[in-house]
C-alpha positions as CSV (number, residue, x, y, z in Angstrom):
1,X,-27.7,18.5,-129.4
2,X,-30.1,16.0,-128.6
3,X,-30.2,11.8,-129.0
4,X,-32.9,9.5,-127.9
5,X,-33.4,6.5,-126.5
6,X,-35.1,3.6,-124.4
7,X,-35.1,3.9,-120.8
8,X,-34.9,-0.2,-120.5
9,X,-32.3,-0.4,-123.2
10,X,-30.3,2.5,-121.4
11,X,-30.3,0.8,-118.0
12,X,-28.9,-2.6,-119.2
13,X,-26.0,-0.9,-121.2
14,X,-25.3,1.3,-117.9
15,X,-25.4,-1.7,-115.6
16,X,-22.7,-3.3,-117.5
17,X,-20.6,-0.5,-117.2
18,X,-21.3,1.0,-113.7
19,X,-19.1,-2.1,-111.8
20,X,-15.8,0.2,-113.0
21,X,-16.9,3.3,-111.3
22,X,-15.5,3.5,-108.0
23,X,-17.3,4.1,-104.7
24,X,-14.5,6.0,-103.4
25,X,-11.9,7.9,-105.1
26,X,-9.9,11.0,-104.5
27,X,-10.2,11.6,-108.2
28,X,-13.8,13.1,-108.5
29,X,-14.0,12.5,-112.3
30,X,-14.4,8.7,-112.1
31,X,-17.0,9.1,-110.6
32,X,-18.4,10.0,-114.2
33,X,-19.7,8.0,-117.1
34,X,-17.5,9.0,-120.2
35,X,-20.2,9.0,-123.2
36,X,-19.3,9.6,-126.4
37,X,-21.8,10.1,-129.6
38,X,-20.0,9.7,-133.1
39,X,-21.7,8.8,-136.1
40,X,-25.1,7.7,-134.5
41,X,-23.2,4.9,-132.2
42,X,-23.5,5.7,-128.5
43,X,-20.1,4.2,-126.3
44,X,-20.2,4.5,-122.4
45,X,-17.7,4.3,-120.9
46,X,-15.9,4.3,-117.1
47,X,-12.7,3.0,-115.4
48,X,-11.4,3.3,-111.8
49,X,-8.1,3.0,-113.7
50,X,-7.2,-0.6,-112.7
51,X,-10.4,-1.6,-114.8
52,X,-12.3,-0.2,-117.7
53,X,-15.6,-1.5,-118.7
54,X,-17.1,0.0,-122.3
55,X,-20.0,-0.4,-124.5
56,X,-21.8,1.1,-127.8
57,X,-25.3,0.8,-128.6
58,X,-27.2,2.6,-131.9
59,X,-28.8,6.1,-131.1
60,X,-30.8,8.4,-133.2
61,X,-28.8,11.3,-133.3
62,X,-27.3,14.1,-135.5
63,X,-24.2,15.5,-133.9
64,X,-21.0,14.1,-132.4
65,X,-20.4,15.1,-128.8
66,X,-17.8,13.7,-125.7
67,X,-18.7,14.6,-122.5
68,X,-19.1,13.0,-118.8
69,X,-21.8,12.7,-116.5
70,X,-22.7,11.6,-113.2
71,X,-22.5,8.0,-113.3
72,X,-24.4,6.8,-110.4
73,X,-27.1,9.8,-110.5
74,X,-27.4,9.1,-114.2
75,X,-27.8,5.5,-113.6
76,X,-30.5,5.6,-110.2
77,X,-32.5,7.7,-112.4
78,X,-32.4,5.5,-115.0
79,X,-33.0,1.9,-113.6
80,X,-36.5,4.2,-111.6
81,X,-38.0,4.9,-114.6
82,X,-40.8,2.6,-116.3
83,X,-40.2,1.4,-119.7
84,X,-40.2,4.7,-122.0
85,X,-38.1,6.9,-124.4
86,X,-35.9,9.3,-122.7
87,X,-34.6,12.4,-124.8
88,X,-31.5,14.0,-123.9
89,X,-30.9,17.9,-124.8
90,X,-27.2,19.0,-124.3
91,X,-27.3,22.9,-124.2
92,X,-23.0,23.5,-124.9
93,X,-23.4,24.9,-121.3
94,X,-22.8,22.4,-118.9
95,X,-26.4,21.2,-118.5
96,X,-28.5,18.0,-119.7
97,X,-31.9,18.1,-119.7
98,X,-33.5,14.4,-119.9
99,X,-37.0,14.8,-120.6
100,X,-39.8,11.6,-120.1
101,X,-43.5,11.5,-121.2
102,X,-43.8,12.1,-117.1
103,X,-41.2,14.4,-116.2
104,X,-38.0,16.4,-116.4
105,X,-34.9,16.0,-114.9
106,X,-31.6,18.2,-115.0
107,X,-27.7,17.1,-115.0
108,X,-24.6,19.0,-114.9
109,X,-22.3,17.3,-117.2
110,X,-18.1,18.3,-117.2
111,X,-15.9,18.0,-120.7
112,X,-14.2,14.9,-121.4
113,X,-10.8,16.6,-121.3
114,X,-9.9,15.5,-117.8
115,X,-11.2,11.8,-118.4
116,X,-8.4,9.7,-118.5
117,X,-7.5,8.0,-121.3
118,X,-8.8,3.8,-121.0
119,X,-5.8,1.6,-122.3
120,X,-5.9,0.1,-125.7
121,X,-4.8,-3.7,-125.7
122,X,-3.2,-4.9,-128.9
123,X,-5.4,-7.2,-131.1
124,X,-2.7,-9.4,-132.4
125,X,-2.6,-12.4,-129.6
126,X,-6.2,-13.3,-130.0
127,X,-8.2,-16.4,-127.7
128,X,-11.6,-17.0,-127.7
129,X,-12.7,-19.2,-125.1
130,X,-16.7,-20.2,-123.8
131,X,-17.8,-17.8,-121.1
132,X,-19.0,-20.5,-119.0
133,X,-15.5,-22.4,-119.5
134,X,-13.5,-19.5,-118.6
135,X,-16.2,-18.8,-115.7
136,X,-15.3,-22.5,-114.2
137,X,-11.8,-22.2,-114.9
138,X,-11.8,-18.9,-112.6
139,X,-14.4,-19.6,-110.1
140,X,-11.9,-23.5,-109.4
141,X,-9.3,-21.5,-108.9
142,X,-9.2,-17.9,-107.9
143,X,-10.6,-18.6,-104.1
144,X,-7.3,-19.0,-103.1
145,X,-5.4,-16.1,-104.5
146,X,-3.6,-14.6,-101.3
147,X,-6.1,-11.3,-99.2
148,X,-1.7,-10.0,-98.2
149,X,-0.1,-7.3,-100.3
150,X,3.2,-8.3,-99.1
151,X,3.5,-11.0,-102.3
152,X,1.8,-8.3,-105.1
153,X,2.0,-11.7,-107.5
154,X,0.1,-14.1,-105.3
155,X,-3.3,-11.5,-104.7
156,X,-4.1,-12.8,-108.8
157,X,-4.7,-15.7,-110.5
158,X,-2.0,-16.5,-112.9
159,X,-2.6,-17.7,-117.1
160,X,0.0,-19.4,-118.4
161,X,0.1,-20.6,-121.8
162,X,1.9,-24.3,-121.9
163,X,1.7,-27.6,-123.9
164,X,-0.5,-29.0,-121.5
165,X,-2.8,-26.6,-122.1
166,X,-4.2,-22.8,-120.6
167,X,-3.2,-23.1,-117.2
168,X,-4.9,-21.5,-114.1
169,X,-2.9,-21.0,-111.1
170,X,-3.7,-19.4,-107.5
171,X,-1.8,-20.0,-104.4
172,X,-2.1,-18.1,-100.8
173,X,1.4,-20.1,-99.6
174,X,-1.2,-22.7,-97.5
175,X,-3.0,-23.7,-100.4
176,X,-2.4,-24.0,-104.4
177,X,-5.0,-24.6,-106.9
178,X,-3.6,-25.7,-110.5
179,X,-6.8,-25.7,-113.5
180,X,-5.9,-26.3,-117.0
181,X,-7.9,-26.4,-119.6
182,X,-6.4,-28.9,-122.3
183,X,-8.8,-27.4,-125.1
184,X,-5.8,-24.6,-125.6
185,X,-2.5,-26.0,-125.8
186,X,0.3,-23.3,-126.7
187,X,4.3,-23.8,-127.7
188,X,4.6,-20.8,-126.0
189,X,5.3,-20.4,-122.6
190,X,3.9,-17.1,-121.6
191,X,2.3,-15.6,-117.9
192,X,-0.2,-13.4,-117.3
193,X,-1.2,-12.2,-113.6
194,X,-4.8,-11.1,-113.7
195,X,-5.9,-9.1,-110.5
196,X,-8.3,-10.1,-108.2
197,X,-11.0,-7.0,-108.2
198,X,-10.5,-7.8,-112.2
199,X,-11.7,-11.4,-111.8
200,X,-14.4,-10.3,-109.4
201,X,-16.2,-8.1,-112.2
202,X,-15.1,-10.3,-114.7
203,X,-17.3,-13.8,-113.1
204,X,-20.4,-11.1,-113.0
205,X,-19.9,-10.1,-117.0
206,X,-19.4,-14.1,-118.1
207,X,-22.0,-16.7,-119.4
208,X,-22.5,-18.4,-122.6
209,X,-20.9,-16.0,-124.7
210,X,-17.3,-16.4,-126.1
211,X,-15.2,-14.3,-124.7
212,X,-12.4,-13.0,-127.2
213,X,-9.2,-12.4,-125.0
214,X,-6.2,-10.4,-125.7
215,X,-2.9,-9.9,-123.9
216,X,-0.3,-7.2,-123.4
217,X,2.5,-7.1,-121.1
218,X,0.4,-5.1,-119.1
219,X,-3.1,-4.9,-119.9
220,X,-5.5,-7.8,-120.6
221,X,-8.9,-7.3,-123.0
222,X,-11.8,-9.6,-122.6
223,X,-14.6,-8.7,-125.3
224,X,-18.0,-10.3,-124.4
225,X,-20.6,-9.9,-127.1
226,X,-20.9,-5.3,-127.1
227,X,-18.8,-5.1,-124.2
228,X,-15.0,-4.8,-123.7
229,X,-13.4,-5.3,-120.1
230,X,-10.0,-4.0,-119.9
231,X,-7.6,-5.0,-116.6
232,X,-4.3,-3.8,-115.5
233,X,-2.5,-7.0,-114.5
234,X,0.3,-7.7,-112.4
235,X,3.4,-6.4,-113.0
236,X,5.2,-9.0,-110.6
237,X,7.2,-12.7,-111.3
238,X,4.7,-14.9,-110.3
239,X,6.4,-17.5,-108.1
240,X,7.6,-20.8,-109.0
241,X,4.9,-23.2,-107.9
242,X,6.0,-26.0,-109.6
243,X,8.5,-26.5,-106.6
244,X,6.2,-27.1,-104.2
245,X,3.9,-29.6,-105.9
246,X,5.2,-33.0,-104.3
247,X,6.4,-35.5,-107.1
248,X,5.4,-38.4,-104.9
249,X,2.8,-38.9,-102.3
250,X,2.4,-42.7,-101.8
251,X,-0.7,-42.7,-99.5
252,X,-3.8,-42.6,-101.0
253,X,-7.2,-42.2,-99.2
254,X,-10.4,-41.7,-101.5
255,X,-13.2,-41.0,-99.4
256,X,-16.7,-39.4,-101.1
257,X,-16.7,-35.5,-101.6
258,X,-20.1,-34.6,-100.3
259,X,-20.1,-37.1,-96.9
260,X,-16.5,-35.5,-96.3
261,X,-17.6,-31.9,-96.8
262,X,-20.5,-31.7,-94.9
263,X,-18.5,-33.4,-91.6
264,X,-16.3,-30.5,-91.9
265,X,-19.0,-28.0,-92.0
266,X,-19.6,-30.0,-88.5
267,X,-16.1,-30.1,-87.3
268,X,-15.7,-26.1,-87.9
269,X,-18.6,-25.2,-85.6
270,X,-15.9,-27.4,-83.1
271,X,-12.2,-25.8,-84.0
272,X,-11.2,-23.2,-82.2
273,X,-10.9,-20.2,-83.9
274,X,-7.4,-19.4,-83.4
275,X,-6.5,-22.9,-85.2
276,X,-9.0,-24.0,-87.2
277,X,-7.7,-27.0,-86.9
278,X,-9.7,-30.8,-87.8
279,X,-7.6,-33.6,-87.5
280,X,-7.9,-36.7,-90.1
281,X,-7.2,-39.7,-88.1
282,X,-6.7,-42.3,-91.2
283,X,-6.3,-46.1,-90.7
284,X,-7.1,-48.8,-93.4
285,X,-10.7,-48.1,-94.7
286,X,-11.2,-45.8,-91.7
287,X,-11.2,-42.1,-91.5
288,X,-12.0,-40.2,-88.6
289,X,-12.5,-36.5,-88.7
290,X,-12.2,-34.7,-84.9
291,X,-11.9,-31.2,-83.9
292,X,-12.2,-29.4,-80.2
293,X,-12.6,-26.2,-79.4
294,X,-10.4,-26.2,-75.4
295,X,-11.6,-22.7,-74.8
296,X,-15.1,-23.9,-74.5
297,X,-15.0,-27.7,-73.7
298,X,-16.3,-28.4,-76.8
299,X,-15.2,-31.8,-78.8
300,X,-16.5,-33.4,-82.0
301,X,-15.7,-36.7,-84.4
302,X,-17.5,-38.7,-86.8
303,X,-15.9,-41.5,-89.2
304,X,-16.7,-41.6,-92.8
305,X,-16.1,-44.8,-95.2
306,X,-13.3,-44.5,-96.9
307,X,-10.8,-46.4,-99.0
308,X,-7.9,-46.0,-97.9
309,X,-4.0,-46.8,-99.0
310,X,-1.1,-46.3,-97.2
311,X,0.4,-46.2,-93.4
312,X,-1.4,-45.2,-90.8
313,X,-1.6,-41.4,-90.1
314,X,-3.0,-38.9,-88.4
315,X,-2.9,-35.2,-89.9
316,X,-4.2,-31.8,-89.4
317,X,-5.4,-29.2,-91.7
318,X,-7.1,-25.9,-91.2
319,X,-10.7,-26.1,-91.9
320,X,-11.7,-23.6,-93.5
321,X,-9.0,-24.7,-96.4
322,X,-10.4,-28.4,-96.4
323,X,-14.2,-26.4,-96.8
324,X,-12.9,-24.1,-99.3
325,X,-11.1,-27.2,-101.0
326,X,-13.8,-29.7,-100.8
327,X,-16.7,-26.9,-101.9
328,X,-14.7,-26.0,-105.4
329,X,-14.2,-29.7,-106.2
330,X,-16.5,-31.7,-108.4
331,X,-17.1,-35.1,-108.3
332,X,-19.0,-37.5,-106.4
333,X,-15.4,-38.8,-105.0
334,X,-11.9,-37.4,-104.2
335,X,-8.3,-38.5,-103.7
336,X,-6.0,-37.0,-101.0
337,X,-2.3,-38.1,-102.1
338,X,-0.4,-37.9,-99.1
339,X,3.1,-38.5,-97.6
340,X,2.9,-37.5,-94.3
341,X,1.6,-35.3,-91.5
342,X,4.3,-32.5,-92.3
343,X,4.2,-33.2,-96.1
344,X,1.7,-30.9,-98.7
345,X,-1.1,-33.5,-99.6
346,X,-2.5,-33.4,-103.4
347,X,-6.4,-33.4,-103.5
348,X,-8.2,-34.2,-106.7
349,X,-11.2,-35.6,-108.4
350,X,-11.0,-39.4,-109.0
351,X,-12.3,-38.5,-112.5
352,X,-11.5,-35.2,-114.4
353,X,-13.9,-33.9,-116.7
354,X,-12.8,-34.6,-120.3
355,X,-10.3,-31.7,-121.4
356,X,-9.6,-30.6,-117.9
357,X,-7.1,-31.1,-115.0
358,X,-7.4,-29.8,-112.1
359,X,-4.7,-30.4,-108.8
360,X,-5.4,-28.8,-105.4
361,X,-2.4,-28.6,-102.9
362,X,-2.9,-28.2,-98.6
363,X,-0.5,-27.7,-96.8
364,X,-0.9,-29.4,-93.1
365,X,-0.9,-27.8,-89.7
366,X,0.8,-29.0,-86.9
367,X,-1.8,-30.9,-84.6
368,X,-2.1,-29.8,-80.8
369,X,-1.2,-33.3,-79.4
């Protein structure tokens, strides 16, 4: 059988789907591309079986045909070609013959038989959210989902349907990040633990499109536009976080976002890296930010204007949390809500963007002196 089509619009539909095929596998026939030709409609399709990516495009041809094919060969020969019609001959024997106005090229191709089957996710819990709302939503969030397997339930970012509104949660144990979106309040109270290689090929699929979501108990289906990406999630509890989130911090320094950040750019050229540590040295209307690295004789501080709240303190945090913290925040100024040096402090915008609420908890480290 044969179907044709244009190089240009072949290569975009196969760099949507190529992110699911794995680089590494002891299962050979991920590797593949699944394409499948029914009734003139091209779908391609690949998983690494934790994700499944999958989209259909409008082909001229006459006969119906499932097989696989090299994905990454496939697609290298693809994205090298100028912009031109490519004709594909399958000969029933194994073989593909892709034929240019400038050459010929030859694949082996396998039956579809031993392709495993991509999950099918219920369509009867339907959201549809903006791409670029659900890309924010993700992108505040999901930096501090945990790198350690030991907690399966902390390496995703949580959705959690509430009356608040869709809730975004990630949390490493040092660090918790709390999004919601008020847009989509639900009576309902229900989880869902999206993993992070999902959200990772997710961010790259999600712009101004809506995205239509749907949910299972164990799969999740995002449908962007002609593509559909399917994710295993979680099967874990995720922890109560709600536990940790202190009720009442009665210290209140508000210092501006961007001055802050880029002294602790400074200060973690200073911190040693075993501890990471920058110490906040907060008095009324004064902050002072100080690191030193022993090992090397190395000391740094600056003080920053500040308005500040509250008893005097001085308190410790790891840098490279404050950076990630401080770097995911918007707003020209921020509040830390604290209580004390050994208490979780609550960072947040002064103002929230309308519809949105977003909480960031650090825990403190125990300062060297």
């Amino acid at each position: 059988m044969e179907f044709k089509i244009n190089s240009k619009i072949l290569e975009k539909l196969l760099a949507k789907i190529i992110p699911a095929v794995p680089s590494r596998t002891p299962m050979p026939i991920l590797e593949n591309f699944l394409f499948e030709i029914k009734d003139g409609s091209l779908t391609v399709s690949a998983t690494d079986l934790e994700i499944a990516l999958r989209s259909s495009l409008n082909v001229a041809a006459e006969k119906n045909i499932k097989i696989v094919v090299p994905a990454r060969l496939l697609y290298d020969i693809v994205r090298s070609l100028e912009d031109t019609q490519v004709n594909f001959l399958v000969d029933g024997k194994g073989k593909i013959k892709i034929t240019t106005d400038k050459g010929i090229y030859g694949l082996s191709y396998s039956p579809s038989e031993d392709f495993p089957e991509i999950a099918s996710v219920s369509k009867e819990k339907e959201l549809i959210i903006n791409g670029n709302d659900l890309k924010k939503s993700l992108e505040q969030t999901s930096f501090a989902m945990s790198k350690e397997d030991m907690r399966p339930a902390m390496t995703g970012t949580l959705v959690e349907f509430s009356k608040e509104g869709l809730r975004f949660v990630a949390t490493d144990g040092h660090r918790l990040v709390k999004f919601i979106n008020k847009s989509f309040a639900s009576d309902t109270q229900d989880q869902y633990i999206i993993p992070e290689r999902a959200i990772s090929v997710l961010l790259k699929q999600l712009g101004d499109a809506d995205v239509k979501i749907y949910l299972s108990k164990t799969y999740a289906s995002f449908i962007i536009n002609d593509l559909e990406f399917i994710s295993r999630l979680i099967g874990e509890k995720y922890p109560s976080y709600g536990s940790v989130i202190p009720l009442e911090n009665e210290n209140f320094l508000t210092v501006n976002r961007a001055e802050l950040l880029s002294a602790v750019k400074r200060m973690m050229l200073f911190s040693t890296s075993n501890s990471k540590q920058v110490k906040f040295s907060i008095s009324e209307n004064s902050l002072e930010v100080s690191a030193e690295d022993i090992d090397h004789g190395s000391d740094a501080k600056e003080n920053i204007q500040c308005d500040y709240k509250g008893d005097p303190m001085d308190i410790g945090f790891n840098t490279t949390y404050v950076n990630d913290i401080l770097s995911h925040l918007v707003g020209d100024q921020v509040i830390f809500k604290l209580h004390s040096p050994t208490k979780a402090s609550i960072i947040e915008p002064v103002k929230n963007n309308e519809n949105e609420d977003i909480m960031m908890l650090l825990m403190p480290v125990r300062l060297n002196n």
